[in-house]
Structures are given as C-alpha cells and as structure tokens.
N, CA, C and O of each residue as an XYZ file, in Angstrom:
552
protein
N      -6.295     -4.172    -21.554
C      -5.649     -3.022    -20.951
C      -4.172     -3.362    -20.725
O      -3.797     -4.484    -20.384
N      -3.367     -2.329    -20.936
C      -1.965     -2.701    -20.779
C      -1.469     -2.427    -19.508
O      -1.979     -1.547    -18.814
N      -0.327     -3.237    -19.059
C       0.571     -3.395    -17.830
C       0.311     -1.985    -17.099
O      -0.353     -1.837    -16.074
N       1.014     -0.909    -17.882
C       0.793      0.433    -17.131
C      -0.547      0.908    -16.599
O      -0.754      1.359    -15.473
N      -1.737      0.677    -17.923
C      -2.637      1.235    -17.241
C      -3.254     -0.067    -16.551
O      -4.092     -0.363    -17.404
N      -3.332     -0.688    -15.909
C      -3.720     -1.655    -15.138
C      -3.077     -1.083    -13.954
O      -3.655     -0.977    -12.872
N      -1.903     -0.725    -14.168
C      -0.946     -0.179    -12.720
C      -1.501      0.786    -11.914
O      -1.920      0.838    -10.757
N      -1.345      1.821    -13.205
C      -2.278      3.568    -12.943
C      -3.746      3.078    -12.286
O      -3.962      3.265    -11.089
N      -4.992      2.271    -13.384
C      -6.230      2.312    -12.641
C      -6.110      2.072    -11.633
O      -6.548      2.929    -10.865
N      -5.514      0.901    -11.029
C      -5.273      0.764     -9.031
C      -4.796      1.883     -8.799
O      -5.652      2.731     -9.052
N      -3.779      2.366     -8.413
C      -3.389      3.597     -7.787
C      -4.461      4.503     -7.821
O      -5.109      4.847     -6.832
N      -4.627      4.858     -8.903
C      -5.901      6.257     -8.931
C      -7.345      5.428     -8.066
O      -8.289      6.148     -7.743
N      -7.395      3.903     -7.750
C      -8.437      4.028     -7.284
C      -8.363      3.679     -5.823
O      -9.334      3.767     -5.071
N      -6.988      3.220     -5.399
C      -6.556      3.571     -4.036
C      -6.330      5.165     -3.562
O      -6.610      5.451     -2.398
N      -5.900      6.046     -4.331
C      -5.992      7.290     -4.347
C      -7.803      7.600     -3.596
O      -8.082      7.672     -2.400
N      -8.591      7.705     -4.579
C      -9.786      7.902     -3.969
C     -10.208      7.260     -2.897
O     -11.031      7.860     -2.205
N      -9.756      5.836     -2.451
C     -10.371      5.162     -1.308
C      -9.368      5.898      0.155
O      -9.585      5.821      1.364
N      -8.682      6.321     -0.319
C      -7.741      7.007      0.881
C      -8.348      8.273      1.254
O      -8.478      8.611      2.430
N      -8.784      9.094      0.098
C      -9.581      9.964      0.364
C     -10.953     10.002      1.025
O     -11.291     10.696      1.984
N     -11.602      9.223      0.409
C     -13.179      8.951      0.891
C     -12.764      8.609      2.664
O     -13.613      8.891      3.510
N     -11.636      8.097      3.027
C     -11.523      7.715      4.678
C     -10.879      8.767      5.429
O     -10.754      8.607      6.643
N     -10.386      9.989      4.794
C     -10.230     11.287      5.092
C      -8.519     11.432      5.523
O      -7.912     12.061      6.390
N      -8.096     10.419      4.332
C      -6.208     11.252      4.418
C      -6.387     12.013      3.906
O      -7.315     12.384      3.187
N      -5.275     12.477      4.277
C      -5.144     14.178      3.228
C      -3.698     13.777      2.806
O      -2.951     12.833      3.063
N      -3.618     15.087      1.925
C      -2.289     15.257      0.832
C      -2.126     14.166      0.170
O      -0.940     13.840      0.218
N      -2.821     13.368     -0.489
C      -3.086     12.480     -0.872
C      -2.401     12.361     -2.252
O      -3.085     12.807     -3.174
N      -0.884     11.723     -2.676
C      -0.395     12.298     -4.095
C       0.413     10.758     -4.967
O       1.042      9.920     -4.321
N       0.286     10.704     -5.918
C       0.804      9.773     -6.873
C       2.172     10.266     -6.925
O       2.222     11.221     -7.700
N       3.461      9.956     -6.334
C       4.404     10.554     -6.555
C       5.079     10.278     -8.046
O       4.597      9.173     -8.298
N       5.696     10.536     -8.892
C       6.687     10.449     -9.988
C       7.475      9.575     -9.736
O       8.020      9.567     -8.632
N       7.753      8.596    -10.691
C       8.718      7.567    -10.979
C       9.731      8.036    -10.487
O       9.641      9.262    -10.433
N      10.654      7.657    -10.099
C      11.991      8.201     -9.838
C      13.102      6.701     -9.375
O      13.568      6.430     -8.268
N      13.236      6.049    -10.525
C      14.192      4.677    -10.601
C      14.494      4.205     -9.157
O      13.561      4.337     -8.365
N      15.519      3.736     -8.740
C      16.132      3.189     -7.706
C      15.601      4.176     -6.562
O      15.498      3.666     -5.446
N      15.136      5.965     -6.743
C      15.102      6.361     -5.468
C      12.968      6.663     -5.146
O      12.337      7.477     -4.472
N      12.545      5.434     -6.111
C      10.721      5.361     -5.907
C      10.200      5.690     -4.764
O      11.090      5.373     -3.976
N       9.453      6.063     -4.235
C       9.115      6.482     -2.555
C       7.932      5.780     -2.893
O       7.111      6.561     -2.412
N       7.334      4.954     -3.330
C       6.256      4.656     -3.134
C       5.161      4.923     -4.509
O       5.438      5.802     -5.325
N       3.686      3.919     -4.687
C       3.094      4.695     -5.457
C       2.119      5.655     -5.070
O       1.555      6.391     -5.880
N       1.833      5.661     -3.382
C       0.506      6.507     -3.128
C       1.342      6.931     -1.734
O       1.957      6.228     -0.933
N       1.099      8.398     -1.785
C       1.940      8.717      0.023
C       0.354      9.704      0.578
O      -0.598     10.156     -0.058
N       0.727      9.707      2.071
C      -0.541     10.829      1.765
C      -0.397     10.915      3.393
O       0.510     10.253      3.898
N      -1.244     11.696      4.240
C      -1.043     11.977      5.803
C      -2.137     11.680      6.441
O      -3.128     12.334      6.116
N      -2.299     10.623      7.526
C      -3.278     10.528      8.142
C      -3.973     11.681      8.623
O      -3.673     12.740      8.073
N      -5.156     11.722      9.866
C      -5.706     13.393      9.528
C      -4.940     13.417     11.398
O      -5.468     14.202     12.185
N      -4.233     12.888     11.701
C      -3.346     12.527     13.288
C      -1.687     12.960     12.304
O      -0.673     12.781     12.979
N      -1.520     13.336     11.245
C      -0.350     13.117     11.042
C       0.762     12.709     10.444
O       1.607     13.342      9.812
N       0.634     11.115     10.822
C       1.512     10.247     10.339
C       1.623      9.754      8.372
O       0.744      9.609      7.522
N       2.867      9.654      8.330
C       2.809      9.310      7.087
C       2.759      7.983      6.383
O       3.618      7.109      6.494
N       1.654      7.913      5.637
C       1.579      6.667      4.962
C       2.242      6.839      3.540
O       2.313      7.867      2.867
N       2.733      5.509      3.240
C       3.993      5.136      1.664
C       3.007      3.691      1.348
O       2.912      2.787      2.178
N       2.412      3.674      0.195
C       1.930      2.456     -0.360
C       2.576      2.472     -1.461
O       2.917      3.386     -2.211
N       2.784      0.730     -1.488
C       2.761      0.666     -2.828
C       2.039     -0.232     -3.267
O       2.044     -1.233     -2.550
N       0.998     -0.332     -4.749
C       0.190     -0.725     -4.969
C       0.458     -1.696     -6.688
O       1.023     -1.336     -7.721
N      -0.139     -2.800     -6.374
C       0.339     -4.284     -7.493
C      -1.192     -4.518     -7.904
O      -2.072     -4.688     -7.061
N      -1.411     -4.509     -9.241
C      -2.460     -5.248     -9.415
C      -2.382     -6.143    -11.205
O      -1.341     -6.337    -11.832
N      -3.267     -6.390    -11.488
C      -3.490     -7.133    -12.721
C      -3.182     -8.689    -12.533
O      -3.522     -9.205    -11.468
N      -2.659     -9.334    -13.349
C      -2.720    -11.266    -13.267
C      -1.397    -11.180    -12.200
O      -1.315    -11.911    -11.213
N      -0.353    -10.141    -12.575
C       0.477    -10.814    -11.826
C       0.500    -10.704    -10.181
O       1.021    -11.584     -9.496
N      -0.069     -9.625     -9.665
C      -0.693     -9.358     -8.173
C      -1.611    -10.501     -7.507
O      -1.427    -10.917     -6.363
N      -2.691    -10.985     -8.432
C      -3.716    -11.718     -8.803
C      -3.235    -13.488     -8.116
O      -3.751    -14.301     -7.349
N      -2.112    -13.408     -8.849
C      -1.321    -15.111     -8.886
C      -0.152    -14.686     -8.043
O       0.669    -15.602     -8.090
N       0.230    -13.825     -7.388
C       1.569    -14.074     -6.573
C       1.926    -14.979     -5.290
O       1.374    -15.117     -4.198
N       2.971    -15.485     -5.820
C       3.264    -16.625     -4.538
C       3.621    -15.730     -3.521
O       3.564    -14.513     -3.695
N       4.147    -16.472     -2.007
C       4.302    -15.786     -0.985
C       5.401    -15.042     -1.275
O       5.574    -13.833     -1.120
N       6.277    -16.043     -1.797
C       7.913    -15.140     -1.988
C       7.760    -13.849     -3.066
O       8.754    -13.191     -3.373
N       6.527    -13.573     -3.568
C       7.244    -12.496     -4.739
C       6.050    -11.448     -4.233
O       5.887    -10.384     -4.828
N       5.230    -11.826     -3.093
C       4.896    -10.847     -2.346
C       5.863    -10.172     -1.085
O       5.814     -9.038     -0.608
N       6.602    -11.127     -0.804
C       7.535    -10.362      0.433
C       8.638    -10.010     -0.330
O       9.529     -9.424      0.283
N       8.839    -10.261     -1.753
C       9.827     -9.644     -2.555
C       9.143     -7.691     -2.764
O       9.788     -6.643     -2.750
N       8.133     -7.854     -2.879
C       7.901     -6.515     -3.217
C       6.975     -5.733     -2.103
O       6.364     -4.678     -2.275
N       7.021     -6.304     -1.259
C       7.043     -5.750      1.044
C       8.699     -5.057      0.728
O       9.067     -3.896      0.545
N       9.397     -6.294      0.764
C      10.591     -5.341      1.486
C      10.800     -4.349      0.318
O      11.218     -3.236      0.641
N      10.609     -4.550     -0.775
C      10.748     -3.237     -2.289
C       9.640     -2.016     -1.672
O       9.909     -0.846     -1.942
N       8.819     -2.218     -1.125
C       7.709     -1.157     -0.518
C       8.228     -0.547      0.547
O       8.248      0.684      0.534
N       8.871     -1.420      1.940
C       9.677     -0.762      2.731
C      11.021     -0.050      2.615
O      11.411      0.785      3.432
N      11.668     -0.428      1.582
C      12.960      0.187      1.091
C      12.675      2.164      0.750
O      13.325      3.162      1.064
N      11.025      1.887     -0.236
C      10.808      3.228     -0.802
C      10.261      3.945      0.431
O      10.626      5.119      0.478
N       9.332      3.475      1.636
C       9.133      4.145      2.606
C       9.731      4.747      3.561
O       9.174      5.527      4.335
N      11.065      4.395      3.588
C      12.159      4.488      4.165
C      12.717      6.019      3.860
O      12.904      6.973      4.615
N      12.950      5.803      2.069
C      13.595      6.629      1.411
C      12.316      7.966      1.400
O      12.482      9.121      1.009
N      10.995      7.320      1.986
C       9.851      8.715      1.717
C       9.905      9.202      3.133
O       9.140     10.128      3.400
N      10.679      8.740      4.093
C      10.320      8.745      6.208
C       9.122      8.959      6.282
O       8.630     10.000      6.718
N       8.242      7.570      5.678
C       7.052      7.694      6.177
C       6.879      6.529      7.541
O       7.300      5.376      7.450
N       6.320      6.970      8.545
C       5.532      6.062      9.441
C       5.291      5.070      9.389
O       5.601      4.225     10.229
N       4.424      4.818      7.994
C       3.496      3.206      8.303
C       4.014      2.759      6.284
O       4.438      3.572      5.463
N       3.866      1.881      6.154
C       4.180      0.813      5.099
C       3.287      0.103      4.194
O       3.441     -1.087      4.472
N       2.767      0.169      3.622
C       1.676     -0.984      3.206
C       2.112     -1.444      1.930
O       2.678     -0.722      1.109
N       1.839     -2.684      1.763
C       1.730     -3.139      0.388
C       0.630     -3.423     -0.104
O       0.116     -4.301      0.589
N      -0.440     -2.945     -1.519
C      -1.602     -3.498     -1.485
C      -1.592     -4.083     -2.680
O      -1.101     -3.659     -3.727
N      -2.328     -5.378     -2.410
C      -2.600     -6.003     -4.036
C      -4.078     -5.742     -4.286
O      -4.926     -5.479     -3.433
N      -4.270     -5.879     -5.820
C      -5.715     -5.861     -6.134
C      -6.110     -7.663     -6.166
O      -5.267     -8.397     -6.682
N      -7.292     -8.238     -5.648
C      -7.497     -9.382     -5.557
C      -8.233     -9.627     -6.789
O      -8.948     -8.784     -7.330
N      -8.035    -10.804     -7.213
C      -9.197    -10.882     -8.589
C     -10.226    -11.077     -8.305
O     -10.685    -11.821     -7.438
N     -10.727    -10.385     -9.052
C     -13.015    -10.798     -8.828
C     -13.081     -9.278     -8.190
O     -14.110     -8.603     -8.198
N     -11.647     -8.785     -7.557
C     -12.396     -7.172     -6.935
C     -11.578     -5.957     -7.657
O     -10.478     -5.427     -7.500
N     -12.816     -5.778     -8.627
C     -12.644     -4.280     -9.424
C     -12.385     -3.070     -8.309
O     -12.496     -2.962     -7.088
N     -12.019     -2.308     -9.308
C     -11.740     -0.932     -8.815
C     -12.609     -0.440     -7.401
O     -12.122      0.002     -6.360
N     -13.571     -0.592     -7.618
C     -14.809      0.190     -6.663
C     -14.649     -0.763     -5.299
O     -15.054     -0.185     -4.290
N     -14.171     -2.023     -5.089
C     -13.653     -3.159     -4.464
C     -12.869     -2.579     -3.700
O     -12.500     -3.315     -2.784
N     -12.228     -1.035     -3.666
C     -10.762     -1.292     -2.833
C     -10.667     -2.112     -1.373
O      -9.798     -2.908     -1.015
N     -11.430     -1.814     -0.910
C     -11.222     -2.198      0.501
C     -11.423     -3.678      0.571
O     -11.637     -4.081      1.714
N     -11.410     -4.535     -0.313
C     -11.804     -5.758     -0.332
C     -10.144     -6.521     -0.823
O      -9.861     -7.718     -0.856
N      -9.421     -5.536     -1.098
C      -8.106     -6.118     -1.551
C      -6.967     -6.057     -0.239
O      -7.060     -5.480      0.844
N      -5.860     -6.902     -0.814
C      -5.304     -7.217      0.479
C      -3.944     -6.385      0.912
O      -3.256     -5.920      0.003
N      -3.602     -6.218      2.090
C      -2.844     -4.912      2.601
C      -1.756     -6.139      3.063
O      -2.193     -7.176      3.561
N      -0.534     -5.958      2.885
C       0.157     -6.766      3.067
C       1.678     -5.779      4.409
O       1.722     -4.774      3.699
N       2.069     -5.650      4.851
C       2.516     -5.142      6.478
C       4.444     -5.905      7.024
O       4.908     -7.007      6.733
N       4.790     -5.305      7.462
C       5.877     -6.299      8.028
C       5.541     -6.104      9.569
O       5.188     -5.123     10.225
N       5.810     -7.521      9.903
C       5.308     -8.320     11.535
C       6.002     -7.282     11.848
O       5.252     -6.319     12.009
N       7.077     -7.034     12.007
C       8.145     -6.405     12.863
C       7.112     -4.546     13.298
O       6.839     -3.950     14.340
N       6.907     -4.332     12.050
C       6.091     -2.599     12.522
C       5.158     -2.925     12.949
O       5.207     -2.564     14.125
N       3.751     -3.682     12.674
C       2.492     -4.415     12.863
C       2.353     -4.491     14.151
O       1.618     -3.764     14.820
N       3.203     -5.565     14.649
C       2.964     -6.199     15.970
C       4.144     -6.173     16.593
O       4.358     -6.977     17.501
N       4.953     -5.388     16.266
C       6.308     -5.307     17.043
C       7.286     -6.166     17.339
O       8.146     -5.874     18.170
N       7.266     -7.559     16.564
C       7.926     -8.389     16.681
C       8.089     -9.062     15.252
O       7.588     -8.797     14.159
N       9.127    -10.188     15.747
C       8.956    -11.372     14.376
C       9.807    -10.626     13.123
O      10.244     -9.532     13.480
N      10.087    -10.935     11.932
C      10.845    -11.160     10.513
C       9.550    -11.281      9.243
O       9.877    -11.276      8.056
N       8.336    -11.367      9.593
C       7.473    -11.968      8.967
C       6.431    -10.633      8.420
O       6.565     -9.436      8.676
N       5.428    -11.272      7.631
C       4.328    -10.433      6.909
C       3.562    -10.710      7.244
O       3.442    -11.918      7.447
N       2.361     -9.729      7.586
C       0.892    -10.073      8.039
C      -0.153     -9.762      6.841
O       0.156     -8.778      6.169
N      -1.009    -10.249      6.568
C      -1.744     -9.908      5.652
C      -3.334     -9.950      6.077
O      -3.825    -10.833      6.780
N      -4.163     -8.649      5.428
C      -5.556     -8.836      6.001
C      -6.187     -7.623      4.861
O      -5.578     -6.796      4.182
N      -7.234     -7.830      4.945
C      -7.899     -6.774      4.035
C      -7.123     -5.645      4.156
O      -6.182     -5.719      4.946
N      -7.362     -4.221      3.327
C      -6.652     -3.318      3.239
C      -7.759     -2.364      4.276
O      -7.274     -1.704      5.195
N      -9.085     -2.368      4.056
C      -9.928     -1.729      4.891
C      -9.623     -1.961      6.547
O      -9.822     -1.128      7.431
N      -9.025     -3.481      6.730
C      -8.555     -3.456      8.194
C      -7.196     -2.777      8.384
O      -6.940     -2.140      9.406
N      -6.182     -2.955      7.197
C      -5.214     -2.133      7.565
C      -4.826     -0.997      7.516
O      -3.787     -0.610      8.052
N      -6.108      0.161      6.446
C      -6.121      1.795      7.177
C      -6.413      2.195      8.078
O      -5.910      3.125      8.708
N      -7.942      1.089      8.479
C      -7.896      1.257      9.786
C      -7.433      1.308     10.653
O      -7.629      2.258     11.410
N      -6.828      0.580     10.868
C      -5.117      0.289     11.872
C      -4.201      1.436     11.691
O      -3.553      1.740     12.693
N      -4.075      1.908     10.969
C      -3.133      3.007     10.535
C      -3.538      4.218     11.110
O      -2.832      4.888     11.863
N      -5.115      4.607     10.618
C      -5.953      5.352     11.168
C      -5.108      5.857     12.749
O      -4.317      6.678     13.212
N      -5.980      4.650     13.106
C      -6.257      4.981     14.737
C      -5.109      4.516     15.400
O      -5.082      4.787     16.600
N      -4.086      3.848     14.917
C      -2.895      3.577     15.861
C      -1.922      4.357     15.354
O      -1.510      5.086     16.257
N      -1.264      4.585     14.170
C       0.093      4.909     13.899
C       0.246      6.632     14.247
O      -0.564      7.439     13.791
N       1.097      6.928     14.886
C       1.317      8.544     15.168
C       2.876      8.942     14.637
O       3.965      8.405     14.843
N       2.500     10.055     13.910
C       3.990     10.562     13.407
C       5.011     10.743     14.428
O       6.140     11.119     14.112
C-alpha cells in the first residue's frame, strides 16, 4: 500500500472511532499547504473542538521522540490555525490494524494536558478522547 493510502486508511479509521464515541461533525478537512488545520476536526457532543492529526505506516511505527514532538508542535500549529480546543496527535502503533484504533497512541502537549511544563504526554488514544470527552469545554 502506498504512503497516501496508508495515510487516508488511518484517518478514515480514526474518523469512524470518533464517531462510534459520539463526536459529531466529524470531517477530513482538504489539504491546504502551510495553512493544514489538521487531518480529522470534529465537536465533542459538550462542544469543544477537537484538531487531530493522524501518522501511521513504518514511519509513525519507528518514530523517535524528537520527530514525534516535531509533528505535536506541526499538529498544534494547524489547531491553532482550526481554534480548536483540544490537540491530539495520533500514531498508528504496529501490530494495531485499523479496527485497533483505540489501542494507538494519542500524543498531547504537557502545557494543555496538565497545565504545566514544555513537554508531551503520551497514553493510549482511547484514554485521551476520553479526557477530551469529559474535561475539555469550548
């Protein structure tokens, strides 16, 4: 499978796992170069707006720390530019296919998370909609 569609299958299957937990407006936005908002935006059912952006295939798979907080702050830059609420970065983990989403990892900046710190938190993605869920308010 090639780069793109390796890209697309995650998204479309974070798409559905956002749904099945009951965001709404749930949309793949359009490329749009330097001004990207993200690959998945969508509204908690409280509101708030979520901006993901979503990495998968070998290179998500094998990323060191630095070229994950390289593409956090590339995720917060587009959330910024979308004024969404909450932030996520998600990778697909290897060994977890599509149907896996919630088993892949949600990557966060300390500073929105926990209100402090320069740093990244990382934890399943199922713990961090949750979190989103029930804490973040527009």
């Amino acid at each position: 499978m090639k780069s793109k569609a390796i890209g697309t299958a995650a998204e479309v299957a974070v798409v559905k796992f956002l749904e099945a937990w009951g965001c709404l407006d749930v949309v793949r936005p359009g490329l749009a170069g330097h001004l990207d908002q993200g690959d998945v935006l969508c509204r908690t059912p409280q509101g708030a707006k979520l901006c993901i952006q979503v990495k998968a295939g070998k290179a998500a798979g094998a990323a060191s720390d630095e070229q994950v907080a390289a593409w956090l702050n590339e995720a917060l830059a587009q959330g910024e530019r979308a004024k969404a609420d909450a932030v996520l970065l998600v990778t697909k983990r290897p060994g977890f296919g599509d149907l896996r989403v919630a088993g892949w990892r949600a990557h966060a900046s300390s500073r929105w998370l926990l209100n402090f710190g320069d740093g990244m938190v990382t934890m399943p993605f199922l713990d961090a909609l949750l979190y989103v869920l029930v804490e973040v308010k527009p």
